[in-house]
C-alpha positions in Angstrom: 82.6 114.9 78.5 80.5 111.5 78.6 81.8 108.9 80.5 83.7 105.9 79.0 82.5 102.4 80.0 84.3 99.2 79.7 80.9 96.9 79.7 77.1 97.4 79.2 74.5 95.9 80.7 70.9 95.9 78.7 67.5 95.1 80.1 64.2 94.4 78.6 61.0 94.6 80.6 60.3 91.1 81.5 56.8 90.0 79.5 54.2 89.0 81.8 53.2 85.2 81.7 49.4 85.6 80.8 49.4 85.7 77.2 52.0 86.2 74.2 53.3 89.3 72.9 51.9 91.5 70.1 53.2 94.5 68.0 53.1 96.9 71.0 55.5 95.1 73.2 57.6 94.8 70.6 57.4 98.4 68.9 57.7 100.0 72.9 60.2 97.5 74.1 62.1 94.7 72.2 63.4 95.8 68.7 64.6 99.1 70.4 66.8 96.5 72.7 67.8 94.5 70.5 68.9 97.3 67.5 70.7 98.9 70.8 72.4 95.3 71.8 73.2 94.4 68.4 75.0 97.4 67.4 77.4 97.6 70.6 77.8 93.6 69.2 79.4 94.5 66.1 81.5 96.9 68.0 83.3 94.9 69.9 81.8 96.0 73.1 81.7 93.9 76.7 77.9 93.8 76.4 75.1 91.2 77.7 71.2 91.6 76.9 69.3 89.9 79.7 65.2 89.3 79.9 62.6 86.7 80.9 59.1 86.2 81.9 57.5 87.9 84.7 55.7 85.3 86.3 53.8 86.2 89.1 51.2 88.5 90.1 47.0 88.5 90.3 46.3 88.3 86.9 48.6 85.7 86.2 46.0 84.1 89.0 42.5 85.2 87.9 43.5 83.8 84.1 44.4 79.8 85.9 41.1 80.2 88.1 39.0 81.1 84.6 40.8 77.6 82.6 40.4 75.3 85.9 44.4 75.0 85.9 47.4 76.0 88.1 48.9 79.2 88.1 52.2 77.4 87.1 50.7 75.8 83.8 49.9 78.8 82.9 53.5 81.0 83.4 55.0 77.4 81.6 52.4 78.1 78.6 53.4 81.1 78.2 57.2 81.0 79.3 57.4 78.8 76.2 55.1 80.9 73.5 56.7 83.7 74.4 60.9 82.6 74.5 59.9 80.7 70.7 58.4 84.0 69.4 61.4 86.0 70.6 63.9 83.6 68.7 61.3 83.5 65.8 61.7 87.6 65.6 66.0 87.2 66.1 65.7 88.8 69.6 69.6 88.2 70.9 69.1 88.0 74.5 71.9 86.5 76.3 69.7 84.6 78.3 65.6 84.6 78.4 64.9 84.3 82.2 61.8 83.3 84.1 61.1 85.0 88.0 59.8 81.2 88.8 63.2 79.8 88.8 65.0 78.9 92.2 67.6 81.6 91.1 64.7 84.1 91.5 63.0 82.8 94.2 66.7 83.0 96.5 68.0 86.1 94.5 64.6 88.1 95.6 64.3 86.6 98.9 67.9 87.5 99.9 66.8 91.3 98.2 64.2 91.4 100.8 65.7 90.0 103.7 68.8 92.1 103.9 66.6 95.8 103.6 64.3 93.5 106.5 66.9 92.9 108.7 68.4 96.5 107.9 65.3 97.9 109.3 64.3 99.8 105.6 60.5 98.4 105.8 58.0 100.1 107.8 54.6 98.3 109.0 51.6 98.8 108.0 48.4 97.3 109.5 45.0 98.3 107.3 41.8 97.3 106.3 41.6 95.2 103.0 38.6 93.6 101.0 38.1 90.0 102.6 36.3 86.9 100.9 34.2 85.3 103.5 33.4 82.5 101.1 36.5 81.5 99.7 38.4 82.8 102.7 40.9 85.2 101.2 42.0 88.7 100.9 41.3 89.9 97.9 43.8 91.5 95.4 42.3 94.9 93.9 41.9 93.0 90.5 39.9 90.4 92.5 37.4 93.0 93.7 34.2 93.9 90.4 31.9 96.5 90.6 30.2 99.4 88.6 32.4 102.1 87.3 31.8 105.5 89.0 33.1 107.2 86.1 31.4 106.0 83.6 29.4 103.3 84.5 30.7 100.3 83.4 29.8 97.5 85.8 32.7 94.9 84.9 35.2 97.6 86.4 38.2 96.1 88.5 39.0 97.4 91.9 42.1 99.3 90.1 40.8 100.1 87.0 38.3 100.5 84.3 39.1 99.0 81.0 36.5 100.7 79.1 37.3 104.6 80.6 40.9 103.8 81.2 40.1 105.6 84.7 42.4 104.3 87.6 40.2 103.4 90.5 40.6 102.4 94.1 38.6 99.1 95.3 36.6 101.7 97.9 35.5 104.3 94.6 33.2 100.5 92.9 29.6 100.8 92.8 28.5 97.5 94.5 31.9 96.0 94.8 31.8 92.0 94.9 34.5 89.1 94.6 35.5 88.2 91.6 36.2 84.9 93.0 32.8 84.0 94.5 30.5 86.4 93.4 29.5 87.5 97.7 30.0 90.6 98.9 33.1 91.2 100.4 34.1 92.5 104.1 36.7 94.6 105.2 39.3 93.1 107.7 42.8 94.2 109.1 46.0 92.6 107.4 49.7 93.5 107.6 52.1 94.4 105.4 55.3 95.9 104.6 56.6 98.9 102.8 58.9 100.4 101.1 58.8 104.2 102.1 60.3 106.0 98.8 59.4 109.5 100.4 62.8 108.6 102.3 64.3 108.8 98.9 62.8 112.1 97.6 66.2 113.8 97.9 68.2 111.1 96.5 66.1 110.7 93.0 65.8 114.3 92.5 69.5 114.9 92.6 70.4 111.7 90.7 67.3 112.2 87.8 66.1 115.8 87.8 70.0 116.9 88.2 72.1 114.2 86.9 69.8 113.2 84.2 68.5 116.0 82.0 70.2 114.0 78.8 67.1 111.2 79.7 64.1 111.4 77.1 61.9 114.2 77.7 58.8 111.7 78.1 60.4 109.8 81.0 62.0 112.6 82.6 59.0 114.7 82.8 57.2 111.5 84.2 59.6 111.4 86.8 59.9 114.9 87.6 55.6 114.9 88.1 55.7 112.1 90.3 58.2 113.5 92.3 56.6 117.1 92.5 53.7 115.6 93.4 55.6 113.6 96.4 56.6 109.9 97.1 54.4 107.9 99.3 55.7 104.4 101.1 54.6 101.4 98.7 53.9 97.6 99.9 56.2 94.9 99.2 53.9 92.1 99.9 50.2 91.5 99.8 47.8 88.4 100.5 48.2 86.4 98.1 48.9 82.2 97.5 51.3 82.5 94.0 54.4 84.3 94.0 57.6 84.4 96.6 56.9 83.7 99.9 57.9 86.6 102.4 60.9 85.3 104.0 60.1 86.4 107.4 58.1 84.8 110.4 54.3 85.5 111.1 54.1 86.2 106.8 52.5 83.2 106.4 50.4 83.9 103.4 52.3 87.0 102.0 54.5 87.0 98.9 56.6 89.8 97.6 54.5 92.1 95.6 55.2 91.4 92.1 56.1 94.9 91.3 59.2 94.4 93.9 59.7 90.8 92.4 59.7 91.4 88.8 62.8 93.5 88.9 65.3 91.8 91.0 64.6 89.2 88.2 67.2 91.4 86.1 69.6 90.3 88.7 69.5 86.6 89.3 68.6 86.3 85.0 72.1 87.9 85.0 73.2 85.1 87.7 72.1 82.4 86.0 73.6 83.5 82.7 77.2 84.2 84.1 79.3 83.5 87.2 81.0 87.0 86.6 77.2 88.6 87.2 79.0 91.3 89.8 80.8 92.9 87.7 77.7 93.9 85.6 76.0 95.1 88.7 78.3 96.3 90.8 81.1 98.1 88.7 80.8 101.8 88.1 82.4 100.7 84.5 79.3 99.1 83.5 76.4 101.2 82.0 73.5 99.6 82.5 70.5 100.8 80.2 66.4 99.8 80.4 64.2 99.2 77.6 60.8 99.6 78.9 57.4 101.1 77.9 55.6 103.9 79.3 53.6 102.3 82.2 57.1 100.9 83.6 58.6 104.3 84.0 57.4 105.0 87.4 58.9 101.5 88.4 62.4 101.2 86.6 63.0 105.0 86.9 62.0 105.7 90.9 60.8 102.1 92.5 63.7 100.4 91.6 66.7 102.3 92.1 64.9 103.0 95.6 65.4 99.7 96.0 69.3 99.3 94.7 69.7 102.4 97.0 68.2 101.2 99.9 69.9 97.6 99.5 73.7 99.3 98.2 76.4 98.1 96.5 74.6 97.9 93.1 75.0 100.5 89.9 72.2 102.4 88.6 70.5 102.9 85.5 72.5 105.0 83.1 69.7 105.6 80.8 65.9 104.4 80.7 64.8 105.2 77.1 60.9 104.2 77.3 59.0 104.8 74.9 55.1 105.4 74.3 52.3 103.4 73.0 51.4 102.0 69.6 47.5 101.8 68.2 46.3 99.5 65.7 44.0 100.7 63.2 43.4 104.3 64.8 42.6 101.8 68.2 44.6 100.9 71.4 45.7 97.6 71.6 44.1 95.7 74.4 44.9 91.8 74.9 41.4 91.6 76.8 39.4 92.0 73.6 42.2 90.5 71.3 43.0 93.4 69.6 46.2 93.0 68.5 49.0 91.5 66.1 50.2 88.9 68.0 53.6 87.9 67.3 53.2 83.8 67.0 50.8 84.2 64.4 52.7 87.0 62.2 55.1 84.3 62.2 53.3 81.6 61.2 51.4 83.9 58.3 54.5 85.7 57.3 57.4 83.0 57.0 60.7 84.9 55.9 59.5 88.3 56.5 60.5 89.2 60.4 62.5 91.9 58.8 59.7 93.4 57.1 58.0 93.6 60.8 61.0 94.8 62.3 61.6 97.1 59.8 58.1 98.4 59.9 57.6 99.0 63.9 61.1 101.0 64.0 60.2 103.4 61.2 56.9 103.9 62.8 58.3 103.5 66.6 55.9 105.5 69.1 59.7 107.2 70.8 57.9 110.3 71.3 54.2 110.0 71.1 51.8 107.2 70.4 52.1 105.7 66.9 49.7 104.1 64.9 50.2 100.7 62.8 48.2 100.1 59.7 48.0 96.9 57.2 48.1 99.6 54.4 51.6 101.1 55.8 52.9 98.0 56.4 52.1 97.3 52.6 53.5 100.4 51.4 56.8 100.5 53.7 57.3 96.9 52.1 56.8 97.4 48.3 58.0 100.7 48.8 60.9 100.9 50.8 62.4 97.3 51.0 61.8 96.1 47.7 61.9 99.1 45.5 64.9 100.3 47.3 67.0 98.0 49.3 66.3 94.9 47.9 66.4 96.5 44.2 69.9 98.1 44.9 71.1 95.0 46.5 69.7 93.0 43.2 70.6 95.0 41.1 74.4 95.0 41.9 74.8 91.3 42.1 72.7 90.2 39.3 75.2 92.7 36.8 78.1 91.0 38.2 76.7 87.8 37.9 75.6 88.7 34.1 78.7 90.6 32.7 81.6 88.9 35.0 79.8 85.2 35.6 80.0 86.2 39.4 83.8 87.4 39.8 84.2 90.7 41.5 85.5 93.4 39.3 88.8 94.8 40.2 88.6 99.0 40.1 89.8 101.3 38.0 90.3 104.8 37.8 87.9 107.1 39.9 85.5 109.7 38.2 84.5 112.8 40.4 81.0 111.4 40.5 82.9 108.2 41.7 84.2 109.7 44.8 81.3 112.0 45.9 79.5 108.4 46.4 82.2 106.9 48.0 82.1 110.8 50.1 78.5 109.9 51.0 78.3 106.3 52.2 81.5 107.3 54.7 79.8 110.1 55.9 76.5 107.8 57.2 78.4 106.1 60.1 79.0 109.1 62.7 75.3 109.6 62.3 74.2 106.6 61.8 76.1 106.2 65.6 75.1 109.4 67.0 71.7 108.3 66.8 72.1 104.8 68.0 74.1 105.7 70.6 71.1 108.5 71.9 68.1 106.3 71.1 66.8 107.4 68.3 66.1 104.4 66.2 63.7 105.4 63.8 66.5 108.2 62.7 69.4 105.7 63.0 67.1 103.6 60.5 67.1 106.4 58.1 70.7 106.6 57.9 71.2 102.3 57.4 68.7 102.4 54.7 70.3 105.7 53.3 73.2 103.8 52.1 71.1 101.2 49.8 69.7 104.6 48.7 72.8 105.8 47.9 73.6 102.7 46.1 70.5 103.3 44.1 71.1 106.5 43.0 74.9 105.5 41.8 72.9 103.0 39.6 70.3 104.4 38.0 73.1 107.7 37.2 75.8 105.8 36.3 73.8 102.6 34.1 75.9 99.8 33.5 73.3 98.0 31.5 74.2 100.7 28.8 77.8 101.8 29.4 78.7 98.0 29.1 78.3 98.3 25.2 80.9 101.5 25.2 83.4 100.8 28.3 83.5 97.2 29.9 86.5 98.5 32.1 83.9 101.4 33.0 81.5 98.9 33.4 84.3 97.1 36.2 84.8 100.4 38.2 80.9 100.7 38.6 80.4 97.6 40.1 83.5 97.3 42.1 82.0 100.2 44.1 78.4 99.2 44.1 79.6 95.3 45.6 81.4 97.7 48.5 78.4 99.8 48.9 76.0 96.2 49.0 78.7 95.1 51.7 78.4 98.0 53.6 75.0 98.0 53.4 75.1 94.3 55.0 77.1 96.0 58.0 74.7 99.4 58.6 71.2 97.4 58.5 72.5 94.2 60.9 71.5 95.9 64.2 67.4 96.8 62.6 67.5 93.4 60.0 69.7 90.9 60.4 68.2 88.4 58.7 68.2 90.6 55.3 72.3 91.0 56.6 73.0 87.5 56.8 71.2 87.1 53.5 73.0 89.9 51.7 76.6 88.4 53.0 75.5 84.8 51.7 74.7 86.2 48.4 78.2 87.9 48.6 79.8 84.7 50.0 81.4 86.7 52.6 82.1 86.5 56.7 80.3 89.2 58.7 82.2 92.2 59.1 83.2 94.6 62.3 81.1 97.8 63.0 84.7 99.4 62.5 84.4 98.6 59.1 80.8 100.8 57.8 82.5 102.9 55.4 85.6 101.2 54.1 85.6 100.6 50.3 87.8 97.8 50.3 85.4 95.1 51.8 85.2 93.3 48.8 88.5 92.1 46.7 88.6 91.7 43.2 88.6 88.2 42.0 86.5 87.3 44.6 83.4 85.1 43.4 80.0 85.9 44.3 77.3 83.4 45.3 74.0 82.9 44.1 71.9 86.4 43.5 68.4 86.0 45.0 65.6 88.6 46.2 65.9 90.1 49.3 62.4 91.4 49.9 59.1 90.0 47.8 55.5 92.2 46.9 53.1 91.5 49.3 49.6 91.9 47.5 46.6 93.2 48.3 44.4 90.1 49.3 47.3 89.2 51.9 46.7 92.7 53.8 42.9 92.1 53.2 42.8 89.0 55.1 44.3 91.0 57.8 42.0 93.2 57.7 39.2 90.8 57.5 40.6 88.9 61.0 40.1 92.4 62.9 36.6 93.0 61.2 36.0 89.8 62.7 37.5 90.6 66.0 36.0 93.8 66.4 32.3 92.4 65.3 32.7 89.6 68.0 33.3 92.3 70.6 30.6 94.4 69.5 28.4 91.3 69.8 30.0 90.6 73.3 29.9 93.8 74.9 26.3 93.8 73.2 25.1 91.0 75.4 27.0 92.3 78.6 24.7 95.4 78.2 21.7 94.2 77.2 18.6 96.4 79.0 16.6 94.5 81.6 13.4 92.7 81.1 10.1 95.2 81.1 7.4 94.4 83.3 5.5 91.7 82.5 2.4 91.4 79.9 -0.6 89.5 79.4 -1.1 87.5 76.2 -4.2 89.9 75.5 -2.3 93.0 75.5 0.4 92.0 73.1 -2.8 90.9 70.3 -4.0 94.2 70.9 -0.8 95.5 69.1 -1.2 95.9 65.3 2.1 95.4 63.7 2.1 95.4 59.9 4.7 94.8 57.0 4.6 97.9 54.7 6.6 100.0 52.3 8.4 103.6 52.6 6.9 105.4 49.4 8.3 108.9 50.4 10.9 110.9 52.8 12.2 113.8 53.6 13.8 115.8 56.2 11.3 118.0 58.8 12.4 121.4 58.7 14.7 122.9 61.2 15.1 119.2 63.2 18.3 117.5 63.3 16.5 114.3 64.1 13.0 114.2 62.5 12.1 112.1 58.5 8.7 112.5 58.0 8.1 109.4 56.0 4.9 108.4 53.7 4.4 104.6 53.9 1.9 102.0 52.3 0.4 99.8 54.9 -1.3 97.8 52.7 -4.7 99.2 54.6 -4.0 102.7 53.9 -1.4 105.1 52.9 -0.1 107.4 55.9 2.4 109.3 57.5 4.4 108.6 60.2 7.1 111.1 61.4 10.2 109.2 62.7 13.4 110.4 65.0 16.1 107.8 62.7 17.5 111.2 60.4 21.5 110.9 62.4 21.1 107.2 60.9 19.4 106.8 57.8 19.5 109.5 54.7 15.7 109.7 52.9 17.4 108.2 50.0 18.1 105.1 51.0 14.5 104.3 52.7 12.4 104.8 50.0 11.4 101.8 48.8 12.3 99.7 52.0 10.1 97.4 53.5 9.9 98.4 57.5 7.8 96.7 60.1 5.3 99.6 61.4 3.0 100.0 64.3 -0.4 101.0 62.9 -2.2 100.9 66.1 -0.5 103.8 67.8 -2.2 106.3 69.0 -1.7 109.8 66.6 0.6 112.5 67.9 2.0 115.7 66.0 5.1 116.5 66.4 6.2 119.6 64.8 2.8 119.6 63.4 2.4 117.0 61.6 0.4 114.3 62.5 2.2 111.0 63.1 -0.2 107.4 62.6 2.2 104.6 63.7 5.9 103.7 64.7 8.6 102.6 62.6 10.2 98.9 64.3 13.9 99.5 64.9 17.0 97.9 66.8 19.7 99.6 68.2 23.2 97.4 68.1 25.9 97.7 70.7 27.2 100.6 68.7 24.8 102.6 69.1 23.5 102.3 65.8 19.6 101.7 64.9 18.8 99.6 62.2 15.5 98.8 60.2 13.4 95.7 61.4 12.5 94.2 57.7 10.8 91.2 56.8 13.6 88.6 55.3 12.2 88.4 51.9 9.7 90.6 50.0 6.2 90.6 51.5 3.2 91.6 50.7 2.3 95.4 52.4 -0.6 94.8 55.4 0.8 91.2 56.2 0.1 91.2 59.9 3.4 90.1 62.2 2.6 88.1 65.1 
């Protein structure tokens, strides 16, 4: 039998303070929480939702050294981007926290201090990458070298952007400060660590045994990283931006950020109530965190090392992460700015943060990565909100407004067909909860929008706009139950949209109504006057998703043109004037082509170099059909030296370009030219 609890705690993974938050963050993380939050809201329930910016750490670092600013401009950019972009999206935190506030800063320190003076550290003295030049240890994401893996020589000394590959600062090619440019040294620093081998025993009996109900993704995340055994993990590191280690000879150390970030859960809950205990330290409290997939390993077996080791504090009861979302068949990645970011879907979509909330839950990545398109988000809109929800909701209000000038029906007598609707809009609350309550939102979405469906249906099969010529009092029964369907629709889509709630209950002129409530039939009394009917949900057209589009064309060109220039091939060895005249290079025209037999490569092309007409046999077929050369005016060689290939005899070389891509493309003369102009 599950456990009753008489409060709930919720958590959402603090946002780091190096740029704002896009579709993924908010898909993985935030509407999850909030759905979850909002729901045990209308119930009634003890809850409070806390979060906050996560403000310290290297990157947060290496972004303030690139802009010539302080670290602490940046977090306060950020801080404030990010907490207006929250409220833009109605995210109902209880409080929105930051792990630079003195309530951090003392909350953490104390955290540290007592497992210090308890003796649960061990000491550590190794040999870390060393700045001679700027006279610091460097921070793995300080250290730049050439990928082993792939290649890539902008890798960081923990990972590689571009093969994803997770790296150690020792595996980089030619490893050099990110801060200077020099070569860095090796030299001995100390530090302290958590040693979460000592808790091997503890998180397999409270997860692997206590927790089978846990999602199978995190679970089976755990239950690898514990099979594959726990090592001790450092608390601090060399660095000048974060908390100081509260201890003598750490002069400067701060707390890793990995052990600071989460303790900001606590003193966030501090600052928001002086009754904070209770929601930490009460086995009556069930504390549940919203987190992505990277932050399993930390909120599912760093962290409640840490509450272990430090005692008296509860433990998660649940930690329903889920996975990634792509755009456009892509990973997001904030480094080359491919994303949705949230700030500016609000400024170019004022009114429609339901649509987008709407949107990333029915496509939520809860099991495996997701994909959001433009197209989708089109179609869930015109298809799902306005052709379904916001037509029922119309629908209903707009005939009472027409046939009663606005003045709720009273009922009459019940048909069969009557009470089979009435049947089916009672029976969506226990699964409508059953899925909520095991966090599955993108089913629990199914069931809220099932009762506009329902509504729908009871429309279109019962038609007022026609019965109202036969039986008015018909007419009255119909849309008494279709106002107590639109009411309880108000109450089942609150927790996923509750701006389209709010909206619906103006329209009805009525007070928000209890969870306890979903169901009833009598939420709307006859004689009561509606307000004004408006639309719920508008079209979105065509050239408003192109433009969309267009902006990541844009991005993803600018990339290709930067990563282009990053890998450009080195100069060749140097020529002399003479030797470049002694290269013929003519304008002429592609008269003929056509695949070489039994080559997957090979066009053997006939061209008109305006001296002669020859062949030249060309490796371009994986680019270029024979179709669409002839008749193109190419660039070509003429002075080359014959060769057969596959023989035939090949007189020149075709001038191409390969882009960043990988893609070769036709040198051409800008505007029609005369075949044998010499280029030069």
């Amino acid at each position: 039998m599950a456990k009753e609890f008489k409060r709930y705690l919720v958590t959402s993974a603090l946002p780091y303070a190096n740029g704002p938050v896009h579709i993924g963050h908010l898909a993985g993380v935030y509407i999850p929480s909030d759905i979850y939050t909002r729901y045990l809201r209308l119930k009634g329930c003890d809850v409070i939702s806390v979060c906050g910016s996560d403000e310290h750490g290297v990157p947060i670092t290496i972004k303030a050294r690139k802009e010539g600013v302080s670290p602490q401009q940046i977090v306060d950019r950020y801080h404030e981007l990010i907490k207006r972009s929250f409220e833009g999206l109605g995210m109902s935190f209880d409080i929105y926290s930051r792990t630079s506030s003195a309530t951090h800063a003392a909350t953490a320190s104390a955290f540290f201090r007592k497992l210090y003076d308890e003796g649960k550290f061990i000491e550590k003295t190794s040999m870390q990458y060393y700045d001679e030049e700027a006279q610091t240890f460097l921070a793995d994401r300080y250290i730049v070298g050439t990928c082993p893996k792939c290649g890539n020589d902008r890798a960081y000394g923990d990972q590689c952007e571009k093969c994803g590959s997770t790296l150690s600062p020792d595996e980089l090619i030619d490893p050099h400060s990110a801060v200077s440019g020099s070569v860095p040294v090796k030299r001995e620093t100390k530090h302290w660590y958590l040693p979460l081998d000592q808790y091997e025993g503890f998180l397999r009996e409270w997860i692997l045994d206590g927790h089978k109900e846990w999602k199978t993704n995190v679970y089976g995340q755990c239950k690898s990283w514990l099979d594959g055994g726990l090592q001790p993990r450092a608390v601090s590191r060399d660095l000048d931006w974060g908390i100081p280690v509260p201890v003598e000879g750490a002069e400067g150390k701060v707390l890793y950020v990995w052990f600071d970030a989460p303790i900001g859960y606590i003193s966030a809950t501090k600052d928001l109530t002086p009754d904070w205990e209770k929601y930490w330290k009460s086995e009556d409290t069930k504390m549940v965190h919203f987190i992505g997939k990277d932050n399993i390993v930390f909120h599912c077996i760093v962290f409640p090392s840490m509450l272990k080791a430090h005692g008296g504090y509860i433990l998660p009861e649940n930690v329903p992460a889920n996975e990634f979302l792509n755009l456009e068949g892509e990973k997001i990645s904030t480094s080359r700015n491919w994303a949705v970011w949230l700030h500016e879907y609000l400024e170019e979509f004022p009114g429609k943060e339901d649509v987008l909330r709407y949107v990333l839950c029915a496509n939520a990545p809860e099991t495996k990565d997701n994909d959001f398109t433009w197209k989708d988000f089109q179609a869930r809109n015109n298809n799902e909100l306005v052709a379904v929800l916001g037509n029922f909701v119309n629908r209903a209000l707009v005939l009472t407004q027409k046939y009663f000038d606005g003045v709720v029906p009273a009922c009459g007598e019940l048909t069969d067909y009557d009470r089979a609707t009435i049947a089916e809009v009672g029976a969506v609350k226990a699964s409508l909860e059953a899925n909520i309550e095991n966090y599955r939102f993108r089913e629990a979405l199914k069931d809220a929008m099932n009762v506009s469906r329902i509504g729908n249906k009871y429309l279109a099969d019962t038609e007022p706009w026609k019965v109202i010529k036969s039986d008015p009092e018909r007419v009255r029964t119909i849309l008494n139950v279709a106002l107590q369907i639109t009411a309880n629709t108000a109450i089942a889509i609150e927790p996923f949209m509750p701006f389209s709630a709010a909206k619906i209950l103006a329209m009805l002129a009525m007070e928000k109504f209890s969870w306890e409530r979903l169901g009833a039939m009598d939420l709307v009394e006859a004689g009561h006057r509606i307000g004004k009917p408006e639309l719920l949900f508008e079209k979105i057209e065509d050239d408003v998703i192109q433009r969309q589009l267009d902006k990541l064309a844009a991005t993803k060109a600018a990339n290709m043109a930067a990563e282009a220039a990053q890998h450009v091939e080195a100069q060749k060895d140097t020529i002399q004037f003479d030797d470049f005249q002694k290269m013929d290079i003519r304008v002429s025209t592609i008269l003929e082509a056509e695949k070489v037999a039994k080559t997957k490569k090979l066009l053997k092309l006939t061209v008109d170099t305006g001296i002669d007409r020859r062949v030249i046999v060309s490796g371009i077929a994986e680019h270029f059909t024979p179709e669409e050369l002839v008749g193109k005016q190419v660039l070509v060689l003429v002075n080359l030296a014959p060769r057969d290939l596959k023989g035939i005899t090949s007189s020149g070389m075709i001038l191409m370009a390969e882009d960043a891509s990988g893609k070769l493309r036709l040198l051409q003369p800008s505007e029609a030219t005369n075949n044998g102009a010499i280029v030069g």
